[in-house]
C-alpha positions in Angstrom: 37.2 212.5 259.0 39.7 210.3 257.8 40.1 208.8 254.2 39.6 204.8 254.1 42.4 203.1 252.2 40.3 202.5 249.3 39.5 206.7 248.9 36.1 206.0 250.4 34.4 207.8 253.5 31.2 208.4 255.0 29.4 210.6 254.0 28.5 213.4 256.3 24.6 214.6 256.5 26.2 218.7 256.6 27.6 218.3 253.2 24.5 217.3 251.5 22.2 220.2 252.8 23.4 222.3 249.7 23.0 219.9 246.7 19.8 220.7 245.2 18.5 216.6 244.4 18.0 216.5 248.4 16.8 220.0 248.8 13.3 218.8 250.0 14.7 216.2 252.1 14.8 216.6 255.7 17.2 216.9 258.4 16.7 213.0 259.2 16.5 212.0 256.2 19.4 213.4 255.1 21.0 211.8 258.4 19.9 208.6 256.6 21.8 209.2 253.3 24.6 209.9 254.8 24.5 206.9 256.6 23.9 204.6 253.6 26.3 206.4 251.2 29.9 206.9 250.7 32.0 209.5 249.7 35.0 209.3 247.3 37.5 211.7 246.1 38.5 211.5 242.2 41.5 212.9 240.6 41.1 215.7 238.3 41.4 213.9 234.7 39.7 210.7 235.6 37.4 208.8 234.0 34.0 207.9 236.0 31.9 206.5 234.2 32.6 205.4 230.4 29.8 205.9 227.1 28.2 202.2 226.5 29.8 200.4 229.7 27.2 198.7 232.2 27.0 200.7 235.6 24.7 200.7 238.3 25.8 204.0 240.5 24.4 207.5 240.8 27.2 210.0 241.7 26.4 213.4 243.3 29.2 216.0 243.1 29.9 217.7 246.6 33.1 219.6 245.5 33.8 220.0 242.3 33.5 220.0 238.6 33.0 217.0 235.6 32.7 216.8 232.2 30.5 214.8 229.9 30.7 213.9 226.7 28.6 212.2 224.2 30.5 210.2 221.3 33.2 212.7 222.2 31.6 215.7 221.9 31.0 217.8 225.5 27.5 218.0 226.0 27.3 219.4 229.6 29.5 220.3 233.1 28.0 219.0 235.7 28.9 221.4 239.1 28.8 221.1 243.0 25.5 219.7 243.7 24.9 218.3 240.4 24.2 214.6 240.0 24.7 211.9 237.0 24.2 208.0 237.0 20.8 208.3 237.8 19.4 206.4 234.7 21.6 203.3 235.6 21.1 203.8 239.0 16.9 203.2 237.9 17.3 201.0 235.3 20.5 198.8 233.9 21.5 200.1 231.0 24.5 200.8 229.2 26.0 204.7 230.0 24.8 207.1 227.8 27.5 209.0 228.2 31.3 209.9 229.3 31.9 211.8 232.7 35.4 213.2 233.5 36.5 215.3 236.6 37.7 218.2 235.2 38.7 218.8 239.0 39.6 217.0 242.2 36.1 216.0 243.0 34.2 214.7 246.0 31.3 212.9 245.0 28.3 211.2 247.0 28.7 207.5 245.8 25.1 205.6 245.6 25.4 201.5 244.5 22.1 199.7 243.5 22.0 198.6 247.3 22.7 201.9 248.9 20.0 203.6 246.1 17.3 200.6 247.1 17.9 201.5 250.8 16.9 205.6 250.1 13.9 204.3 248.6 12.5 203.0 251.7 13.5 206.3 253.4 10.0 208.2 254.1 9.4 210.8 251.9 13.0 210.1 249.8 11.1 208.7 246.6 9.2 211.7 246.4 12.2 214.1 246.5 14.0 212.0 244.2 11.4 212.5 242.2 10.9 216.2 242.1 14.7 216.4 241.3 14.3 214.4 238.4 11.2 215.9 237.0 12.8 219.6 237.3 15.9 218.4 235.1 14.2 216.9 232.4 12.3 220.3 232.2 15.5 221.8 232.2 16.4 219.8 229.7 13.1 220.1 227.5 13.6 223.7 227.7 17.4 223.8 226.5 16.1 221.4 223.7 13.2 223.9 222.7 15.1 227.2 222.9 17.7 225.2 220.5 15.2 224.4 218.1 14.0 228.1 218.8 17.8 229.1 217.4 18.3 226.4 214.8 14.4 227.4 213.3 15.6 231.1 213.0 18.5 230.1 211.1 16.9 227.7 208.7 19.0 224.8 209.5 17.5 222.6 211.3 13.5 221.5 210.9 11.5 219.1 212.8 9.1 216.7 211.7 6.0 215.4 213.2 7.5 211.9 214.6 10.4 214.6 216.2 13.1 213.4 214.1 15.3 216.4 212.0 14.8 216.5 208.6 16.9 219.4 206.0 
């Protein structure tokens, strides 16, 4: 498929089949995405999105790997079929955090536009949804076997409003 001047493509429905936010989403539904979305290539090294600046995209890697960082500390890789932007893409906010291809990426490209537009896809929200819900659990689960780790070693307690106290 060739490249737009720009770096920009269509997305193609095949490529999203194995990226886990649209695992319950079905064959035409997934036809739909692609439609709506874009596709982009970013260089290895560059910046996508930037801790504290205003942005309204979600990003979902097809190929590849970033970096993110929080106050300039890494705080996760995000992998082929892993996603980031999605708080902005829901609510406008400043970035909570850095991303940075540590790799050539592809990425799945979703503007406030393109993300309203999957929302009136049948059975999109709900998907979306389910995504969501399993990474915060992820996340809630990381955070508690921390504490778990950081309890053992004395160093960290919590109090009852769930602030950390010495």
């Amino acid at each position: 498929m060739a490249v737009d001047t720009d770096g920009t493509r269509p997305a193609e429905p095949g490529g999203l089949q194995g990226v886990p936010w649209f695992s319950a989403c079905t064959e035409d539904q997934l036809r739909q995405v692609a439609h709506i979305a874009e596709r982009l290539h970013i260089q290895a090294g560059e910046v996508i999105l930037r801790e504290g600046r205003l942005g309204r995209e979600l990003f979902v890697i097809l190929e590849g790997t970033a970096t993110v960082t929080r106050a300039g500390r890494i705080v996760n890789v995000r992998h082929t079929g892993d996603y980031f932007g999605e708080l902005a893409a829901i609510e406008a906010v400043p970035r909570s955090a850095t991303v940075t291809a540590t790799t050539d990426l592809d990425v799945l490209i979703i503007g406030p536009r393109e993300f309203e537009a999957m929302m009136e896809i049948p059975g999109f929200r709900n998907a979306l949804l389910t995504g969501m819900s399993r990474r915060i659990r992820e996340a809630d689960d990381r955070l508690a076997a921390y504490q778990d780790r950081e309890d053992q070693s004395g160093t960290l307690r919590w109090t009852e409003d769930g602030n950390t106290g010495s």
